[in-house]
C-alpha positions as CSV (number, residue, x, y, z in Angstrom):
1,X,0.0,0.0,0.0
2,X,3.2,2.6,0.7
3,X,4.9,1.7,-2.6
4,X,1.3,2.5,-4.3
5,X,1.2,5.4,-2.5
6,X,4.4,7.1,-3.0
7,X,4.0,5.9,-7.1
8,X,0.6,8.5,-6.7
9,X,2.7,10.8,-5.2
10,X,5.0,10.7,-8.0
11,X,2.5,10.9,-10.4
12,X,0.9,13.7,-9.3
13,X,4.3,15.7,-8.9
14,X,5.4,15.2,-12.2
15,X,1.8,16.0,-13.4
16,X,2.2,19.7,-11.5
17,X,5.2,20.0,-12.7
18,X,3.7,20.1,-16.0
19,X,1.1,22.0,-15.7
20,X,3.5,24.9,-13.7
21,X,6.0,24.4,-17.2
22,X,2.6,25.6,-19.3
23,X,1.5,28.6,-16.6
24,X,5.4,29.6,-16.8
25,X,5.3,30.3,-20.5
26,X,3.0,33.3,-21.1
27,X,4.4,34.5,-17.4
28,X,8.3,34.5,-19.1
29,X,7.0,36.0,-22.3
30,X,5.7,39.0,-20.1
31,X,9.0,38.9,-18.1
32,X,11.3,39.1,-21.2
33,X,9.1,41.4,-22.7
34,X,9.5,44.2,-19.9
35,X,12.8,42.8,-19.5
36,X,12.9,41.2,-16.3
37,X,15.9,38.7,-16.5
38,X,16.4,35.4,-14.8
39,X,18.9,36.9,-12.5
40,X,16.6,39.3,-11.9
41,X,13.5,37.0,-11.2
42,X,15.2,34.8,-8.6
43,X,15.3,37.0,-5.8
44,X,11.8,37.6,-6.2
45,X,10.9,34.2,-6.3
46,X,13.1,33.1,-3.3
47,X,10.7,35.9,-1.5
48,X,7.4,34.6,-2.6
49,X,8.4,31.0,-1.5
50,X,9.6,32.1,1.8
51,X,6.0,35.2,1.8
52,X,4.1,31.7,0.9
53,X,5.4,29.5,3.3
54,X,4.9,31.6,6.4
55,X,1.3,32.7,5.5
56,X,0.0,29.1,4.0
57,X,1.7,26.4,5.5
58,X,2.2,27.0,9.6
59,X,1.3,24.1,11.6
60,X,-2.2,24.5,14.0
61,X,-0.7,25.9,17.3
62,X,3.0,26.3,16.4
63,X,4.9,29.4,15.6
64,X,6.6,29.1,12.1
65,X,10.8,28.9,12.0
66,X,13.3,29.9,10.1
67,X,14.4,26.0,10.1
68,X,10.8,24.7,8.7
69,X,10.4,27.6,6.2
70,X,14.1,26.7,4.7
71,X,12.9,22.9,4.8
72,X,9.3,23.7,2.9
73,X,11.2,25.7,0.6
74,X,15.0,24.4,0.0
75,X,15.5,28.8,0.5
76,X,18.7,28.8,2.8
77,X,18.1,29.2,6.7
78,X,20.0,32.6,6.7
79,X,18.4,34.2,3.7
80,X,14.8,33.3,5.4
81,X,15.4,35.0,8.2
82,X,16.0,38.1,6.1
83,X,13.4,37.7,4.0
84,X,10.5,37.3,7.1
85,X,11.8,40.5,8.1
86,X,11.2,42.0,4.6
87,X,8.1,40.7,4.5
88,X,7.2,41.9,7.7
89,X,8.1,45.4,6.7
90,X,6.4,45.8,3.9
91,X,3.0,47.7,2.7
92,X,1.8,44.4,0.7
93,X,0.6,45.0,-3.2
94,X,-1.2,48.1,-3.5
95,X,-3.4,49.4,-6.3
96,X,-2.9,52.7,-8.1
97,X,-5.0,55.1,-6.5
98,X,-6.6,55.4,-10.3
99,X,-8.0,52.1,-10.2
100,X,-8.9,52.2,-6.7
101,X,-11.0,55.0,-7.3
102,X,-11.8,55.2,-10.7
103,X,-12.9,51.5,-11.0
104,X,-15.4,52.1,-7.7
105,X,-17.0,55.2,-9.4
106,X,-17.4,53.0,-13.0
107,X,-19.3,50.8,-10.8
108,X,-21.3,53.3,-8.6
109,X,-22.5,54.8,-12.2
110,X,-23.4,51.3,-13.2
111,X,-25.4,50.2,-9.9
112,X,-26.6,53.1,-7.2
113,X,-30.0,53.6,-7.5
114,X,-31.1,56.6,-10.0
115,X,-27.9,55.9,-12.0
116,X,-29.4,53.9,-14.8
117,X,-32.5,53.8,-17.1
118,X,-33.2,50.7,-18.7
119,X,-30.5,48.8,-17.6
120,X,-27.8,51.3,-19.5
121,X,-26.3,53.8,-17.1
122,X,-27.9,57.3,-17.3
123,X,-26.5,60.2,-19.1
124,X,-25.3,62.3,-16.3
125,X,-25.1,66.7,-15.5
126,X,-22.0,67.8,-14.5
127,X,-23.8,69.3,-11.4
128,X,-27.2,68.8,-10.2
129,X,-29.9,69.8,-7.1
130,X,-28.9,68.1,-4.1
131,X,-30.1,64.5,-4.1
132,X,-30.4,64.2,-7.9
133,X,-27.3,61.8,-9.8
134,X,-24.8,63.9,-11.4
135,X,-21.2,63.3,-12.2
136,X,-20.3,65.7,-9.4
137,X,-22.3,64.0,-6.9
138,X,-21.1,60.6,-7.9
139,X,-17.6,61.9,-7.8
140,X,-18.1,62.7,-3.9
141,X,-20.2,60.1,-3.3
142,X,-16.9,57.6,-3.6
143,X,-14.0,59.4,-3.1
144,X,-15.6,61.1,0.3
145,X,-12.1,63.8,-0.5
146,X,-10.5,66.9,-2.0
147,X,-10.7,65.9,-5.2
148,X,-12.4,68.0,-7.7
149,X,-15.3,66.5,-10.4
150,X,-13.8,68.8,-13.0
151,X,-10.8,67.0,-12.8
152,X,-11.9,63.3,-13.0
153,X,-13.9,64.5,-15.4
154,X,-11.1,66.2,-17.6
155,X,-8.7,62.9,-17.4
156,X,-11.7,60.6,-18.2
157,X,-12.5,62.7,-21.1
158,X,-8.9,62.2,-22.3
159,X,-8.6,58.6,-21.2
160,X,-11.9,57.7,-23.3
161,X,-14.3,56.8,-20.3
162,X,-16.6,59.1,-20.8
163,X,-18.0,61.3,-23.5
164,X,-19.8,65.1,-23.5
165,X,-23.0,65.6,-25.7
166,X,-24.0,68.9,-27.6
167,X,-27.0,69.1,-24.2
168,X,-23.9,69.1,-21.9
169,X,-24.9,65.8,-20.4
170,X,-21.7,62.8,-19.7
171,X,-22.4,59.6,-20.7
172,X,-20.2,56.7,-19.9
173,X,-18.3,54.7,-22.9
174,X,-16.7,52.0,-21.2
175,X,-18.6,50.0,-19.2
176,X,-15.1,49.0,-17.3
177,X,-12.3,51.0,-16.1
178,X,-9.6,50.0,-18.6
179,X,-7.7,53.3,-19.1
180,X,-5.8,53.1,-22.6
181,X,-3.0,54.8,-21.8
182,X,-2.7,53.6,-18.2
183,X,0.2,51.3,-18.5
184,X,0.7,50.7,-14.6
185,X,-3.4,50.4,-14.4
186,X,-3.1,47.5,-16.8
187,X,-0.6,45.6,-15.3
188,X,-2.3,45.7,-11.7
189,X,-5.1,44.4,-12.8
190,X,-3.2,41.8,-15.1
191,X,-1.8,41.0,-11.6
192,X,-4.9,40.5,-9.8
193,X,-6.9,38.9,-12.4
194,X,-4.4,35.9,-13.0
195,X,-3.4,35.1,-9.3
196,X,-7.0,34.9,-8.4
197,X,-7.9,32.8,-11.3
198,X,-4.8,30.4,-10.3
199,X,-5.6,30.8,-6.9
200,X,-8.9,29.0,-7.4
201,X,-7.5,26.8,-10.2
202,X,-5.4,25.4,-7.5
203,X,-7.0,25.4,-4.4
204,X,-10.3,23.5,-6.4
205,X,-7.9,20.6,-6.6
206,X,-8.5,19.7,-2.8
207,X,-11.4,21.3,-1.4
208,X,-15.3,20.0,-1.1
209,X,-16.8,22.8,-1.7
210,X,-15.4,24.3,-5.2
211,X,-15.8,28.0,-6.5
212,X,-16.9,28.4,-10.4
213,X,-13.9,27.8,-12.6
214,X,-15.3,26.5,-16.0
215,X,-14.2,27.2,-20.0
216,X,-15.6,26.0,-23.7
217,X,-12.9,24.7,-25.8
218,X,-13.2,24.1,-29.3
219,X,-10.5,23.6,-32.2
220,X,-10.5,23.3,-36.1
221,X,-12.4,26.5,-35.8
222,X,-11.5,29.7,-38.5
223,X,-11.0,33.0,-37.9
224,X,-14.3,34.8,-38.6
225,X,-15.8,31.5,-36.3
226,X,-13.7,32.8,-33.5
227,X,-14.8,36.4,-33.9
228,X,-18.2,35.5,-34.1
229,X,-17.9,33.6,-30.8
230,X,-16.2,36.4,-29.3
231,X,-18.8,39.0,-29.8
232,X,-21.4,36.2,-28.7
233,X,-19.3,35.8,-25.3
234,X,-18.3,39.5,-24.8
235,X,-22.3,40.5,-24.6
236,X,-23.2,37.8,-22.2
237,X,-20.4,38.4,-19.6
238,X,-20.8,42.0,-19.8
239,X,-24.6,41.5,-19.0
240,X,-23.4,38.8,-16.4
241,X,-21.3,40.6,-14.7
242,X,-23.2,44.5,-14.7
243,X,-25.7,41.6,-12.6
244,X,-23.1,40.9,-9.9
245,X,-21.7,44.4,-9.8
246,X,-25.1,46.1,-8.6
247,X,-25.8,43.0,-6.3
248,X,-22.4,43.6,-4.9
249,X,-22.8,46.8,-4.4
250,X,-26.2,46.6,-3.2
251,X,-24.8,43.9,-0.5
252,X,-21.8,45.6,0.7
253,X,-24.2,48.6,1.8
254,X,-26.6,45.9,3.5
255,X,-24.3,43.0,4.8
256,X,-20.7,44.9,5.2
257,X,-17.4,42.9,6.2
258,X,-13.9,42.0,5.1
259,X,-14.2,39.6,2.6
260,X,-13.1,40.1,-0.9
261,X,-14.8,38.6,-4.9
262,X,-13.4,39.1,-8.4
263,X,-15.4,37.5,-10.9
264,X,-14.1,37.5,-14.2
265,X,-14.1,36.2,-17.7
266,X,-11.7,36.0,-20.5
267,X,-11.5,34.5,-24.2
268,X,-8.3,33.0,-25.4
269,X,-7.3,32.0,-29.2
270,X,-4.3,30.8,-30.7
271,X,-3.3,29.2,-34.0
272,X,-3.3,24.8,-33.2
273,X,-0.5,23.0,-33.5
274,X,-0.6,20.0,-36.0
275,X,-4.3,18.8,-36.5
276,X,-6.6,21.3,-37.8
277,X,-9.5,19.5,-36.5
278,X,-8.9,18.2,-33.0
C-alpha cells in the first residue's frame, strides 16, 4: 500500500510540474518582454516562497521557523530569516489610486439607485440639485475627498471613459475601467486577475466545496468562427457581470465585512499546433 502510495505521489508531482511548465510560459514571455531577467527573477521568487510558506503552510498551534520555512522551501536558513523581516516590513501590493478610485466610481454609475435607465447607465449633468445623480455628486459620493469632479472629469475625457454631448450631459463609454494609456493600471489588474484565477484553479484541486472555474474549448475553428464567438461571449459576460456588480454593491451597503470577490471572464485564441480539427 506505501509503494502505491508514494507511485501516486509521484505521479501527481510530475503531473504539476507540467502544468507549472505551461502557466510559466505566457508568465516569461511577459517577463522578457518588460525585460525582467532570470537573474533578476530569482530573488523575487526566493521571497514569494519564503512570503508563501509563512502565510500558508504554519502548523495549527505552532509558531513558524526559520528552520521549517528553509525545509518547505529548500530557501537557505539565513536568507529566510532576512526575507521574514522583509516581509514583515512591507505595505503588501497596493493598487494605483486610479483604479482604486476610478474603477469604484465605474461601478457606482453602473449600480446606485437613480444611476441607470433601462438597464444602461444614465447620461449624467456635471452638477445637479442636491439628491439628484450627477457626475459631481457621484464623484463625492466615492471618493468622500479633496478631489475636484472637474478634474476626474477632464482625465476621463482624455482617457476615453466618458463622452460630452451637444446638451452638456456625460455619458459613460466604457462600461469598465480600462484606461488606454494607463500602463501601470493595466498591469495591476493583469496581476490581480491571474493570481485569483490560479488561486482558485489550485486550491479546487483539494477542497469539497469548489468556487466556479469553468471554460468551452473548441478547435479546427476559423477566424471569422472565433470572432463571431467572441462577440457572442463578450455580450453575455458584460450582461453577467453588470448583474453581480449592482448586487455587490447593493450587499456591501446591507451586509458589510472583510471579505473580498473578483469575478471575471476572458477569451483566449491561438493558432493549433498539427491537426486542424482536434
Amino acid at each position: 500500500m506505501a509503494h502505491t502510495s508514494g507511485m501516486s505521489q509521484l505521479i501527481s508531482h510530475s503531473h504539476a510540474v507540467n502544468a507549472v511548465k505551461r502557466i510559466l510560459k505566457p508568465l516569461v514571455r511577459l517577463l522578457l518582454r518588460y525585460q525582467v531577467t532570470y537573474s533578476t527573477l530569482l530573488p523575487l521568487l526566493k521571497q514569494v516562497y519564503v512570503e508563501v510558506a509563512e502565510q500558508d503552510f504554519a502548523l495549527p498551534d505552532k509558531a513558524q521557523t526559520d528552520s521549517r520555512i528553509s525545509l518547505l522551501t529548500g530557501v537557505h536558513r539565513k536568507d529566510v530569516r532576512r526575507l521574514r523581516v522583509d516581509v514583515a516590513n512591507s505595505d503588501g501590493d497596493q493598487a494605483p489610486v486610479s483604479v482604486s478610485m476610478g474603477g469604484q466610481m465605474v461601478a457606482y454609475w453602473l449600480s446606485a439607485p437613480g444611476y441607470q435607465a433601462k438597464g444602461q447607465p444614465k447620461r449624467l449633468p456635471l452638477k445637479g440639485d442636491a439628491g439628484q445623480p450627477s457626475f459631481e455628486a457621484l464623484v463625492q459620493a466615492v471618493v468622500h475627498g479633496d478631489i475636484r469632479p472637474r478634474a476626474v472629469l477632464d482625465e476621463w475625457l482624455a482617457l476615453g471613459i466618458v463622452q460630452q454631448y451637444d446638451d452638456g450631459l456625460l455619458g459613460l463609454k466604457q462600461e469598465a475601467f480600462v484606461p488606454r494609456s494607463g500602463e501601470q493600471e493595466l498591469l495591476f489588474f493583469l496581476g490581480r486577475n491571474v493570481a485569483d484565477h490560479l488561486q482558485v484553479a489550485a486550491s479546487n484541486l483539494d477542497t469539497e466545496s469548489p468556487r466556479l472555474e469553468r471554460s468551452v474549448y473548441y478547435g479546427g475553428l476559423s477566424p471569422q468562427a472565433v470572432e463571431q464567438l467572441h462577440d457572442a461571449y463578450r455580450q453575455h459576460v458584460s450582461e453577467a457581470l453588470k448583474l453581480i456588480n449592482q448586487q455587490a454593491l447593493e450587499l456591501k451597503q446591507s451586509s458589510p465585512g472583510n471579505c473580498r470577490i473578483n469575478a471575471g471572464a476572458y477569451f483566449a485564441e491561438d493558432q493549433q499546433q498539427g491537426s486542424k480539427t482536434s
